[in-house]
Backbone bond lengths (Angstrom), bond angles and torsions (degrees), N, CA, C in turn:
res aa  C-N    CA-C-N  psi(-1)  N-CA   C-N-CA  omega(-1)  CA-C   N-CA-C  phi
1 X - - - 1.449 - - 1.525 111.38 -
2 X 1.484 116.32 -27.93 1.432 114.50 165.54 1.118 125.20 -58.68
3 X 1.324 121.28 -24.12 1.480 109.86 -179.30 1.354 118.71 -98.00
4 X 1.360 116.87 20.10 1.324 123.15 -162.33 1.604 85.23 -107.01
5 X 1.619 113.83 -30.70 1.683 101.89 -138.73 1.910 77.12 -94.95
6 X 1.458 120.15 -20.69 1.001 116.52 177.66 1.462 110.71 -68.62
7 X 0.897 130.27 -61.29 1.967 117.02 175.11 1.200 118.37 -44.29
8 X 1.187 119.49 -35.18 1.774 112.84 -178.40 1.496 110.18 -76.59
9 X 1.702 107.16 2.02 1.703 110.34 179.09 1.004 97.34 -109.04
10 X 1.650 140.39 16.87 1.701 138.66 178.87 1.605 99.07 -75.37
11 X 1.490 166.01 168.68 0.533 157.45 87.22 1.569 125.69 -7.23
12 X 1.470 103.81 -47.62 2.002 102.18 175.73 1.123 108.43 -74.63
13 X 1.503 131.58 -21.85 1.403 119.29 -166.54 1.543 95.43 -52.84
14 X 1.679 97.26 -66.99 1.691 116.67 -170.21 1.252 107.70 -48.10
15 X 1.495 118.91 -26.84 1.571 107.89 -172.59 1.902 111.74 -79.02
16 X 1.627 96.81 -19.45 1.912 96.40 168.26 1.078 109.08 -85.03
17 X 1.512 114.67 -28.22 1.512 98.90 -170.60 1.180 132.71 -71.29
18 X 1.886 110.57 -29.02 1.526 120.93 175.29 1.799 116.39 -93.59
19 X 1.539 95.88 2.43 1.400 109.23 174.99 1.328 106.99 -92.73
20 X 1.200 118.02 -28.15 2.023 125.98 173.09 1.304 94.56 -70.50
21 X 1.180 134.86 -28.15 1.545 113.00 -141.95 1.392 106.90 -106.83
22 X 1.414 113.73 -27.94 1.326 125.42 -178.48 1.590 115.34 -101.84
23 X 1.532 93.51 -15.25 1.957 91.63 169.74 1.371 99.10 -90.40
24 X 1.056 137.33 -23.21 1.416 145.24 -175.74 1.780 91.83 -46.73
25 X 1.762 98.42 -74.14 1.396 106.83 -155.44 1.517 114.16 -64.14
26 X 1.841 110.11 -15.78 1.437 114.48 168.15 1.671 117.46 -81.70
27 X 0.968 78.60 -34.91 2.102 73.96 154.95 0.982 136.84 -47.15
28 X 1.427 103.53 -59.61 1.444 117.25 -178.91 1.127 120.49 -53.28
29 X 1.670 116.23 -57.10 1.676 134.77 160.47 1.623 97.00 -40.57
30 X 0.816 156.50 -80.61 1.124 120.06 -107.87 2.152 82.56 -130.06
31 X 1.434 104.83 47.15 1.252 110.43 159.12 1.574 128.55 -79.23
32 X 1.654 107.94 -22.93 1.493 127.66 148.16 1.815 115.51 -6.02
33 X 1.437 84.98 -73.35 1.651 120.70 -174.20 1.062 122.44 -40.83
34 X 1.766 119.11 -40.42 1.545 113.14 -145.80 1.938 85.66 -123.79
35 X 1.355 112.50 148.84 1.252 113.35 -178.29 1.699 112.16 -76.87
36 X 1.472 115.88 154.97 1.514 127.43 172.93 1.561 99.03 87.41
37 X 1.210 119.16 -35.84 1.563 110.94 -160.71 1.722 99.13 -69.35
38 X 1.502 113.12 -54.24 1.700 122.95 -174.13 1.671 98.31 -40.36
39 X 1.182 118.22 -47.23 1.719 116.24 -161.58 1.958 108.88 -97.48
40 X 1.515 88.92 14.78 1.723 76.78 -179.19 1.569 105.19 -112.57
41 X 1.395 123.59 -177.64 1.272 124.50 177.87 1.439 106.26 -62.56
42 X 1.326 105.44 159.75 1.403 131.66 170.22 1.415 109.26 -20.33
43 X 1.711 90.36 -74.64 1.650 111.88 -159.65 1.492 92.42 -59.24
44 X 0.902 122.77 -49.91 1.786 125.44 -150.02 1.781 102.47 -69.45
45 X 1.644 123.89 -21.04 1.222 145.54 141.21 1.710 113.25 -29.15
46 X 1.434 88.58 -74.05 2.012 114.17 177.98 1.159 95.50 -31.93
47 X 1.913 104.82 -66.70 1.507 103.93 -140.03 1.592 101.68 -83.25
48 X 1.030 135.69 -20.54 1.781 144.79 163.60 1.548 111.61 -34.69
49 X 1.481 101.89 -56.43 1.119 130.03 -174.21 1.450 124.69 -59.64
50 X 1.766 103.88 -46.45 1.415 93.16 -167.28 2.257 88.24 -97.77
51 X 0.773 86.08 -11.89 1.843 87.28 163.30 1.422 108.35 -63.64
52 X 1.238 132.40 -52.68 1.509 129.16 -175.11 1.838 98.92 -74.31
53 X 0.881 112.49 -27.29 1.454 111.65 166.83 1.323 139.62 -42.61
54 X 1.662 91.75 -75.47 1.547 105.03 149.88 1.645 114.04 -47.21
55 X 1.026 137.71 -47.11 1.341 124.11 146.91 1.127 145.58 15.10
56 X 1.761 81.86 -92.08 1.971 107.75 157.74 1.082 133.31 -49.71
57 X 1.574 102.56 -41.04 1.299 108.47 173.49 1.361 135.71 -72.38
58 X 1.409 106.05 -37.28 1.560 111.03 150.92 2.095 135.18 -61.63
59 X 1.222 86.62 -26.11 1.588 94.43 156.39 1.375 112.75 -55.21
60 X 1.263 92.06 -69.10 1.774 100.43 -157.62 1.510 105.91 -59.97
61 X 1.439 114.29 -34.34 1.714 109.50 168.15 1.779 116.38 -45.87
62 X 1.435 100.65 -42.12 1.187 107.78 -168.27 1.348 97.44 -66.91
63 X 1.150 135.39 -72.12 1.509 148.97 145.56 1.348 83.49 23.51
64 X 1.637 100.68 -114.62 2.010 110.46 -173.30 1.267 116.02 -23.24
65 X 1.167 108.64 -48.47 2.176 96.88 -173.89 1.392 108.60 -63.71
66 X 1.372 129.05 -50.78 1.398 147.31 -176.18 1.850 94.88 -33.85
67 X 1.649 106.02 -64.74 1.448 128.34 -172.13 1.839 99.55 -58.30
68 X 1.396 97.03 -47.46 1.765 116.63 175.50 1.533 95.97 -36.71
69 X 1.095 103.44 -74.41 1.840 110.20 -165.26 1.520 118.84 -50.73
70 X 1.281 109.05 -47.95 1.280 128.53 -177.04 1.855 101.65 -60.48
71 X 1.570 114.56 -63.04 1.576 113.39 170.47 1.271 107.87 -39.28
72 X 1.304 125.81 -53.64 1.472 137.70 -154.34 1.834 94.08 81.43
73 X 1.280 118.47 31.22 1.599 90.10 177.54 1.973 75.96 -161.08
74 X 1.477 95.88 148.56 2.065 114.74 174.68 1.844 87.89 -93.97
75 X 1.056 124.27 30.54 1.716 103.78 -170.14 1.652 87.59 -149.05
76 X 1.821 115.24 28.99 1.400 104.88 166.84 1.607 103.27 -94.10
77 X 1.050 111.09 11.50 1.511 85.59 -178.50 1.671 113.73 -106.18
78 X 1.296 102.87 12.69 1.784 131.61 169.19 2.116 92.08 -56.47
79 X 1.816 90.20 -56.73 2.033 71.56 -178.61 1.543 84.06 -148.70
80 X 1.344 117.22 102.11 1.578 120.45 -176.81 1.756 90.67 -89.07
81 X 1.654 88.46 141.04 1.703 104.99 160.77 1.729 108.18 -74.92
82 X 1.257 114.68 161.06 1.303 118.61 169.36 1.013 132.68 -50.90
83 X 1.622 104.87 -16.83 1.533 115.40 -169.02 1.872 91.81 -80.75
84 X 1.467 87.47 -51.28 1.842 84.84 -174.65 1.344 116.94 -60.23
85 X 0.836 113.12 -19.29 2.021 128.17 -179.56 2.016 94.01 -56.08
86 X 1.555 81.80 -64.05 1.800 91.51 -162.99 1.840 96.33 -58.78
87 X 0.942 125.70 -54.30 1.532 140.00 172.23 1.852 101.81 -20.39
88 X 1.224 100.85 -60.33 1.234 97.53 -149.74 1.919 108.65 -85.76
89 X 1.641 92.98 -9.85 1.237 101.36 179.88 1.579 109.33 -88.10
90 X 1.242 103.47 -33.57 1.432 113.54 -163.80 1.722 103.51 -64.88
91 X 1.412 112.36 -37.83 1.354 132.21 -151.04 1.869 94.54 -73.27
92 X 1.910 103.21 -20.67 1.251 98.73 -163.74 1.783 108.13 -113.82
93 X 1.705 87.80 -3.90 1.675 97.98 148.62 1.420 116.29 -75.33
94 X 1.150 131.42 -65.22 1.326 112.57 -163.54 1.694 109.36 -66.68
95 X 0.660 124.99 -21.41 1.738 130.99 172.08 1.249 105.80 -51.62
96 X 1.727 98.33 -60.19 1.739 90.24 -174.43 1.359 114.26 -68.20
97 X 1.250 137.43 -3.54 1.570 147.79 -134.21 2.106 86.40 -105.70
98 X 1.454 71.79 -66.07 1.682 87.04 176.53 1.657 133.97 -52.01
99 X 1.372 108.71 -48.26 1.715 122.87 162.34 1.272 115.06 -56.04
100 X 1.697 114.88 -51.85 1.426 121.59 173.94 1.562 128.17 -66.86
101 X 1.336 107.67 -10.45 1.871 117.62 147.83 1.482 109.29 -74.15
102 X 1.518 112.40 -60.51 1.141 113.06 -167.03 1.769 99.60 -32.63
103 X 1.497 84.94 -84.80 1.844 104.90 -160.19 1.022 109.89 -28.10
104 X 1.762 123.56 -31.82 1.354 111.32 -151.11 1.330 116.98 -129.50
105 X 1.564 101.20 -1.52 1.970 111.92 165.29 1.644 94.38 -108.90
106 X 1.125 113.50 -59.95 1.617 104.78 -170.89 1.651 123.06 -70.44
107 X 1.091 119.48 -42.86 1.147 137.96 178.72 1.504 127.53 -68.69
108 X 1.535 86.19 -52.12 1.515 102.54 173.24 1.846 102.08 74.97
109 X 1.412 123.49 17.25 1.524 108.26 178.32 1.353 136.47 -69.45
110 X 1.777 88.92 -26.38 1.717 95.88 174.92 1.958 85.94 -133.48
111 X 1.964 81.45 -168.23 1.667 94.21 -173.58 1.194 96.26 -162.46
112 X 1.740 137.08 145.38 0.700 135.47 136.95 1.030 155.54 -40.78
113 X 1.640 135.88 127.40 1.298 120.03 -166.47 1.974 121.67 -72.43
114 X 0.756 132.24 -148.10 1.799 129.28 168.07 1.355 112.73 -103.07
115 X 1.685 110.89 -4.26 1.462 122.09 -160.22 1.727 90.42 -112.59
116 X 1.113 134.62 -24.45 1.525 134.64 176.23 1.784 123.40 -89.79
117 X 1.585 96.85 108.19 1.320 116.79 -165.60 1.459 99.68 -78.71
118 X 2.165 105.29 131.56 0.999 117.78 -146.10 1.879 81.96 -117.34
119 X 1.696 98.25 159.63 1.546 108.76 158.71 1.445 130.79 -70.42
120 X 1.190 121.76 116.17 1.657 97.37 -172.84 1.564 112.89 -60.29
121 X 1.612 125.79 151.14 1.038 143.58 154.76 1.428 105.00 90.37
122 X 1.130 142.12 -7.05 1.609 162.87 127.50 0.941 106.02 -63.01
123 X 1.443 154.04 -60.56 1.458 138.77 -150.93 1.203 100.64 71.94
124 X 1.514 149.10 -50.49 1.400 142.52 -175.57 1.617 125.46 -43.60
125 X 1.675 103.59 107.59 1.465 115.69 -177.68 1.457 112.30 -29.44
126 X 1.073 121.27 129.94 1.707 132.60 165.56 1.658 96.96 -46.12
127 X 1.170 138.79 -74.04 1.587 126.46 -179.56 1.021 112.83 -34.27
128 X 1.135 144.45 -52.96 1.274 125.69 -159.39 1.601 110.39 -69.48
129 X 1.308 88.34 -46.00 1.925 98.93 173.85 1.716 115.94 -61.33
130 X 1.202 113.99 -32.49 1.552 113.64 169.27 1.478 110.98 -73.40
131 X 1.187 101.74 -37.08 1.649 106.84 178.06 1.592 101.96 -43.01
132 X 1.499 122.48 -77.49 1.106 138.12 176.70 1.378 123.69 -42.90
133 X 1.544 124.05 -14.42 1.094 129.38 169.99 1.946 117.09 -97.40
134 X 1.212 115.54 -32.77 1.133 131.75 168.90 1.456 141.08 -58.10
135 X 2.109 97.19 -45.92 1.450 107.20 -170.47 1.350 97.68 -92.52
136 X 1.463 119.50 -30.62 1.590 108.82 -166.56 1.366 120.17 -60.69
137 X 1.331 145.31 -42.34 1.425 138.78 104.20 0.735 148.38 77.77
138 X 1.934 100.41 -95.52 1.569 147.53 -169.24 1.668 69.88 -94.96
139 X 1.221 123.01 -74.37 2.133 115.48 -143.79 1.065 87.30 -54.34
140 X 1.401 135.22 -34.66 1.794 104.57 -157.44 1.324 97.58 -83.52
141 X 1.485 131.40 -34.78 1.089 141.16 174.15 1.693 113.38 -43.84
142 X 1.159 122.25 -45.28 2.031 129.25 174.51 1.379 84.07 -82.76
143 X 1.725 153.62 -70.09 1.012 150.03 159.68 1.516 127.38 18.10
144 X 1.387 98.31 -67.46 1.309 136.94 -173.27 2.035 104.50 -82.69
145 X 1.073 101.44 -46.55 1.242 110.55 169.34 1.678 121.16 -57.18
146 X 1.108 121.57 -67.71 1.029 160.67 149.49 1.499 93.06 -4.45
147 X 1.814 109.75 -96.77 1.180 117.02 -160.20 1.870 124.03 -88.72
148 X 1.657 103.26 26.96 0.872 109.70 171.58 1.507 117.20 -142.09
């Protein structure tokens, strides 16, 4: 039972867990947006969804360590300065900035719908970029809750 109560005191655990949970539910919303998903089954919705998830969640890990290194400590997000706030968000803007070219000029995996407002000169959907500005935030915020 000790080692159970010890992972839920990692800082990354909490940082996937409230990063799954709330990119999850921004996924879902904003399935509107992206083409094929609105006209396909349910599940095939689900399963899109919690795939871009896992996603998020691996961003935002990356995110914290990045911020990790820079603190020199995984236990700044106990009382992050603003600087680390912007850090950790920023780190998960340009990520998304970058994947969301990839996928969708090089790759071609997804597409935008006609209803999802784009950045000029990027092409990269405004959601995804609000996404990244919004949730990072909220996690440190349950984060913060959480492990203190």
């Amino acid at each position: 039972m000790q080692t159970q109560s010890k992972i839920v005191d990692l800082p990354e655990f909490n940082v996937v867990i409230f990063s799954f949970l709330l990119n999850f539910i921004w996924e879902m919303w904003q399935i509107p947006f992206f083409m094929a998903i609105p006209n396909g089954t349910h599940w095939a919705g689900v399963v899109a969804c919690t795939q871009a998830t896992f996603g998020d969640a691996a961003i935002s890990i990356v995110a914290f360590w990045c911020v990790a290194a820079f603190a020199k400590s995984r236990r700044w997000i106990i009382k992050p300065s603003p600087s680390q706030i912007g850090s950790f968000v920023m780190v998960g803007v340009v990520i998304t900035i970058a994947f969301e070219a990839i996928a969708t000029v090089l790759l071609d995996r997804w597409s935008y719908s006609p209803s999802m407002p784009t950045l000029p000169i990027l092409g990269t959907g405004l959601l995804p970029v609000l996404q990244w500005i919004l949730l990072p935030p909220l996690t440190i915020w349950f984060v913060r809750r959480q492990l203190t």
